[in-house]
N, C-alpha and C positions, 0 to 999 in steps of 0.2 A: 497267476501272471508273473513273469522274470521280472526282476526289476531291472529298467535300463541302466547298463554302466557307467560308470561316473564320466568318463572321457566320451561318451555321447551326448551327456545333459550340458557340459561345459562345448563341446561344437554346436552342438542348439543353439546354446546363449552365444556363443560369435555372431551365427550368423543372421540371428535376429536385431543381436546389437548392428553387426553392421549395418543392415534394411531399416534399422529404426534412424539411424542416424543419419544415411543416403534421404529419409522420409523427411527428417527435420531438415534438413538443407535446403531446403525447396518450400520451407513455411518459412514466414515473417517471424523473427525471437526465437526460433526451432532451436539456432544455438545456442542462445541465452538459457532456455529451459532446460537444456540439454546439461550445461556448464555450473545450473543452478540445483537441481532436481535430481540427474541422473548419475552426474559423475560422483560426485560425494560419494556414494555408495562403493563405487569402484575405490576410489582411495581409502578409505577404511578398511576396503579386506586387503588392501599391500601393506597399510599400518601395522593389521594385522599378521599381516605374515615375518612380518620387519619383528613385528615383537617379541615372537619365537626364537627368531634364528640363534643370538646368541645363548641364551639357555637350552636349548636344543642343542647347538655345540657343544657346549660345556659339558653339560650331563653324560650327550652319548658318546663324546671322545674319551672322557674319563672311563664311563664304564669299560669300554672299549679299552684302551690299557690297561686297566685294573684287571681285565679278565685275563691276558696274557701270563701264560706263567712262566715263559723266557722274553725277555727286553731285546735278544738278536731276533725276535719276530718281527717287532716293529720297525728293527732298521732294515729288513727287508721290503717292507710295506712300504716304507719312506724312499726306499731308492728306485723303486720299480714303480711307485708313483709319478716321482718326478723325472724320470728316466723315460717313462709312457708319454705324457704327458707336453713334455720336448720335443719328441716324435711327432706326434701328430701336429702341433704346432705347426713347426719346420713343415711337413706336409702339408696344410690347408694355407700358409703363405705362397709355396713353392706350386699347388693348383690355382692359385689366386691368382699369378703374376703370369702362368703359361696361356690362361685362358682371357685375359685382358690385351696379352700381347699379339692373341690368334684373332680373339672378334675387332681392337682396336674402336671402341666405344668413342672415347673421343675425338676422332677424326669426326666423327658426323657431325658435332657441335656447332653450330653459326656462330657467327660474328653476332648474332642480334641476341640469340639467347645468351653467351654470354654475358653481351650489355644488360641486358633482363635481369637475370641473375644477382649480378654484380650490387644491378641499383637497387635488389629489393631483401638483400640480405647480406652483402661485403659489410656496412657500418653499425650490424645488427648489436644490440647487448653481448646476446648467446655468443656470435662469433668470435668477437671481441675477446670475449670471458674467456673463450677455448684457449683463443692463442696467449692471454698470461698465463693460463695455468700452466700450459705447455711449456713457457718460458722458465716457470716457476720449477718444475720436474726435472729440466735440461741444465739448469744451473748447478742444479744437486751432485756430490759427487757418484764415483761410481759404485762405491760401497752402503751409497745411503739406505738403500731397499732393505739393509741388515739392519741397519740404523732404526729404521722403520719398523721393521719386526717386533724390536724388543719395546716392550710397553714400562715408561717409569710410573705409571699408576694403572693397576687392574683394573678400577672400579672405573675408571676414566675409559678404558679400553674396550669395558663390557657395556660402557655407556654409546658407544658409536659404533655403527653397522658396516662403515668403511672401515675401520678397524679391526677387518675380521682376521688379519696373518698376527695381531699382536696376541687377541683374544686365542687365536689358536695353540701360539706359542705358553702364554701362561698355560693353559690347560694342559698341554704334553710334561710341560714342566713339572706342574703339579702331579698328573696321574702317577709319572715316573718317580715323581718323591715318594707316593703312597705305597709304587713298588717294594719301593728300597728300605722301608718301615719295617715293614711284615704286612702280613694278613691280620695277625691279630689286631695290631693297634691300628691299621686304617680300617679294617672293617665297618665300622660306626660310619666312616663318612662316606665307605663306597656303598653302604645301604640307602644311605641318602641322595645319592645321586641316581643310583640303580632305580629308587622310588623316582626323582624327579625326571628321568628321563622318560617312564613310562607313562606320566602325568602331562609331561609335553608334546610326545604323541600323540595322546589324544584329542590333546587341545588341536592338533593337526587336523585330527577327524574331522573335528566340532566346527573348524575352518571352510573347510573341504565342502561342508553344507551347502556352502553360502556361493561356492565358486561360480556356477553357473549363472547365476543374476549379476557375479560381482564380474566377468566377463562380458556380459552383456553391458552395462556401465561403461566399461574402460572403452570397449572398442567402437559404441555410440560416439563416446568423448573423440576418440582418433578421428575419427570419420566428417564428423561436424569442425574439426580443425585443420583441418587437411586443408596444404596450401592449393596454390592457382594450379589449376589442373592442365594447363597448357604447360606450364615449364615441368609437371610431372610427366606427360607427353614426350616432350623435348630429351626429356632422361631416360627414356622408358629403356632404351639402346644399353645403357650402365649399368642400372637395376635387374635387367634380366642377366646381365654376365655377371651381377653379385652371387644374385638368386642361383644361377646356372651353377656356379661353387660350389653355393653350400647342399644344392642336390647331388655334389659329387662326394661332397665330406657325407653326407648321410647313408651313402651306397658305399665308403670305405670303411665306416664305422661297421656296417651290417656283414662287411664280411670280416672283420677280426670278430665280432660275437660268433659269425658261424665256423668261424675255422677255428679259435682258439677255446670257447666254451663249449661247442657243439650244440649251442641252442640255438633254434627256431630267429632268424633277423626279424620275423613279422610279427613272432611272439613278443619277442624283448619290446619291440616298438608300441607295441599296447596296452604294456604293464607301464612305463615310461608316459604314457600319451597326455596323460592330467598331468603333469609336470611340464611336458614339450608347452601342450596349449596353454598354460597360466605363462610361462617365458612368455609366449610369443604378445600374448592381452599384456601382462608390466613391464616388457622388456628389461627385466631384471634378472641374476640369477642368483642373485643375495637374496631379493626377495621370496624366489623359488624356491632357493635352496630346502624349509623344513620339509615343501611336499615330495624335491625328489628322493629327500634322505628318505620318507616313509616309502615312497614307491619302491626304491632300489631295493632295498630290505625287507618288505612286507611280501612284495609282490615279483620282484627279479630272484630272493634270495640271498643276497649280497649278508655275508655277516658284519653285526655292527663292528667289531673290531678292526675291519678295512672300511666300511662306509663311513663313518665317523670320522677317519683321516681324509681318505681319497675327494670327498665331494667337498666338505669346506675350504681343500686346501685348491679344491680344482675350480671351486668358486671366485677362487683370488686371481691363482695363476694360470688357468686353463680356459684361452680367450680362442679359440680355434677359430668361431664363427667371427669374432673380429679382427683378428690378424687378417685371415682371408680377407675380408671387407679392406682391410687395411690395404693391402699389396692392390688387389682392383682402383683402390679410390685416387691413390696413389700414382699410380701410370695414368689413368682417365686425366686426371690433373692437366700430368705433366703434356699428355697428348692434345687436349684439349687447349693449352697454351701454349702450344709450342716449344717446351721444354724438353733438348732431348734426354734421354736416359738411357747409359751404356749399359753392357752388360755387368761392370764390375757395381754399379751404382744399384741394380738390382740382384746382386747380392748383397748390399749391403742395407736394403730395404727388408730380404729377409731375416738380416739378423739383428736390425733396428726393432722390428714390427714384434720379434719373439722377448726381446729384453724390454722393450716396452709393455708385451702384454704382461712380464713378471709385476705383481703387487699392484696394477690399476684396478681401482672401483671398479665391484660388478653392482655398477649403476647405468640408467640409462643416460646415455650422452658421453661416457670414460672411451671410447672409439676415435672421437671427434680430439683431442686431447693427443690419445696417441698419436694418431693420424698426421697431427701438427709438427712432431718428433719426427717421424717419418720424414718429413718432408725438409724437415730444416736437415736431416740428414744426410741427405744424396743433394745436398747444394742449393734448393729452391728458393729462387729470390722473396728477401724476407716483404718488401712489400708487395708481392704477390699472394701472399700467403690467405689474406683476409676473402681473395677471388677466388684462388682455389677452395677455398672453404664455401664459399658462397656457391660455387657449382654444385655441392651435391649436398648443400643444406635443405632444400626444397623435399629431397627423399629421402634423408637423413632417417626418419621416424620409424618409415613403414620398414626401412631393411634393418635399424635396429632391432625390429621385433622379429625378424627374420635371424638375427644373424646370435640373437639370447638363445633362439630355439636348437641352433649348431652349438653354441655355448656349454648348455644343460644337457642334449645327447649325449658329448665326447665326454662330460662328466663322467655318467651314469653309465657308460662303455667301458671308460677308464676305471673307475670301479669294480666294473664286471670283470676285467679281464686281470687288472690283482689280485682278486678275491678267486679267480680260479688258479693263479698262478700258486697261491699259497696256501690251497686246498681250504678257504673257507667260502666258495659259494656253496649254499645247500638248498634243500626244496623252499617254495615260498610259502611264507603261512599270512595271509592276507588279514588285518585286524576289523571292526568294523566300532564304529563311535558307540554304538549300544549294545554290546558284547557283555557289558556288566548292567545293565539299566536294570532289568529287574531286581539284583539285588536292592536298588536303591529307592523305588519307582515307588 
């Protein structure tokens, strides 16, 4: 008998998390048990996955270098990275802001659901919280993001998961020292890493077990937290011209893999699928990130030598699915209160939304933060700011998890499509967690 594939076991555990969770809402403590019993589980495999990601970098960026044996390879990698990456950006802003200004979502809004809204999420912590940080970001100058890059303590750097452009930058640092050594005398340590990188993968595998329960968990949890389902109603208008986006980013991404690698868009999409569904359950792409680097690689082909750069770095600054969130939530705002917005103000919303998404947390809620930039941008009255937040706090969750899943795609595309520009994709060779077991067993 086949065994079923991984990204089938992991859509089982969705949708039975979700039905267990629709089941508990409707029992007396259904949430309590839920928030006691079933999510714990869920947050232990993103702990889990959180605990790889930087040793995972480290390891396989280095190998990665080390294996190069000209240094003008990598500054090819690096400009065509972030050269791609700009690109599409600009583009899922630039469809974000055509199709919010065609549907006009916030014109439907009442007078009442805004009052709604307002009372039950404008004086929130959370919202609160966004707009200091937002504050905190905006004050910074315009060079700070470089500032931020360079880490005055490694071990401090390798210590935090938001820290991933500092951790990345030691690590290019380093790999490129061991170039300029020789072979001989860094040998010794790129053995060591060579080992630990293959060590970390399989911790990936050994992860990967657990996803389908740890799925089921997370998205019971969402479901049983899920706010008043009337003012989710009231949005539904917004949400679907989120949504409507990023099913357009996912049919642009599909045809650069078909025109510029010549692979299969429905292939790619289901070597990628256990990566896409874990984003969409953590709305993370930091926490994603070890499973797409093994997918992209194992199972697309992608060589480590470009995947090692492309995804971590695309996990910092490759927000596609939130910028587009962004440019939508944005206009909806402004529509929905009567703010107007010219056309010069939504250019500058696009190139707000694209320097913002450089160096934000790929954490869940880093959208919300930018968004606040955004808007203090194109002029929005600062005591407004807390209402405008308050309107699409309500659906905030469900399209974050939507908008990780655009996130980790245009990654994993964006890799795809370097790694063929620099002739290192090649066939996939797929690993499995017990490929060595009998020696051990």
């Amino acid at each position: 008998m086949k065994k079923l594939a991984l990204h089938w076991k992991i859509l089982i555990g969705m949708v039975l998390g979700i039905l267990f969770g629709l089941a508990m809402t409707m029992i007396d403590g259904g949430a309590g048990f839920v928030g006691n019993w079933i999510k714990p589980f869920g947050t232990i495999f993103v702990k889990l996955l959180k605990l790889i990601a930087v040793p995972l970098i480290i390891a396989s960026l280095i190998k990665g270098i080390s294996d190069l044996k000209d240094i003008s390879k990598f500054k090819n990698i690096g400009l065509r990275t972030i050269g791609i990456y700009v690109g599409t950006t600009v583009i899922a802003i630039t469809i974000g802001l055509l199709l919010v200004n065609i549907v006009k979502p916030g014109d439907g809004i009442s007078e009442e659901t805004i009052s709604r809204l307002t009372e039950t999420y404008a004086n929130s912590g959370s919202v609160q919280a966004k707009i200091a940080e937002a504050s905190k970001q905006k004050s910074s100058g315009p060079l700070q993001f470089l500032v931020d890059m360079v880490p005055d303590n490694a071990m401090k750097a390798m210590s935090n998961n938001k820290a991933m452009l500092q951790v990345i930058f030691f690590t290019i640092f380093l790999g490129i020292s061991m170039l300029l050594v020789g072979e001989k005398k860094s040998k010794p340590l790129k053995k060591f890493f060579d080992s630990l990188n293959e060590v970390v993968l399989k911790m990936v595998d050994l992860i990967m077990l657990f996803a389908p329960y740890a799925v089921f968990a997370l998205l019971a949890n969402v479901v049983v937290s899920s706010n008043d389902p009337d003012l989710l109603l009231a949005l539904l208008k917004y949400a679907l011209t989120v949504v409507g986006g990023l099913l357009i980013m996912v049919v642009f991404y599909m045809i650069l893999v078909s025109v510029f690698t010549k692979k299969n868009p429905l292939w790619f999409l289901q070597q990628i699928s256990p990566a896409q569904l874990l984003a969409f359950s953590t709305s993370s792409s930091a926490a994603t990130l070890p499973v797409t680097m093994e997918r992209v690689e194992e199972h697309v082909g992608v060589d480590k030598e470009v995947s090692s750069f492309v995804l971590p770095v695309g996990a910092t600054i490759n927000m596609d699915g939130t910028s587009l969130y962004q440019a939508v939530a944005a206009v909806f705002i402004a529509q929905a209160l009567s703010f107007d917005l010219t056309f010069g103000d939504q250019l500058t919303i696009i190139l707000t939304a694209l320097l913002a998404s450089i160096g934000s947390a790929a954490v869940p809620g880093a959208g919300m933060v930018m968004l606040v930039i955004v808007l203090e941008a194109v002029g929005f009255p600062a005591e407004k700011l807390a209402i405008g937040l308050a309107l699409i706090f309500a659906v905030d969750r469900p399209l974050d998890m939507c908008r990780t899943v655009i996130n980790v795609t245009g990654d994993a595309t964006v890799s795809t499509l370097v790694a063929k520009s620099v002739g290192k994709l090649g066939k996939p060779n797929p690993k499995n967690w017990d490929d060595n077991y009998d020696e051990v067993k």
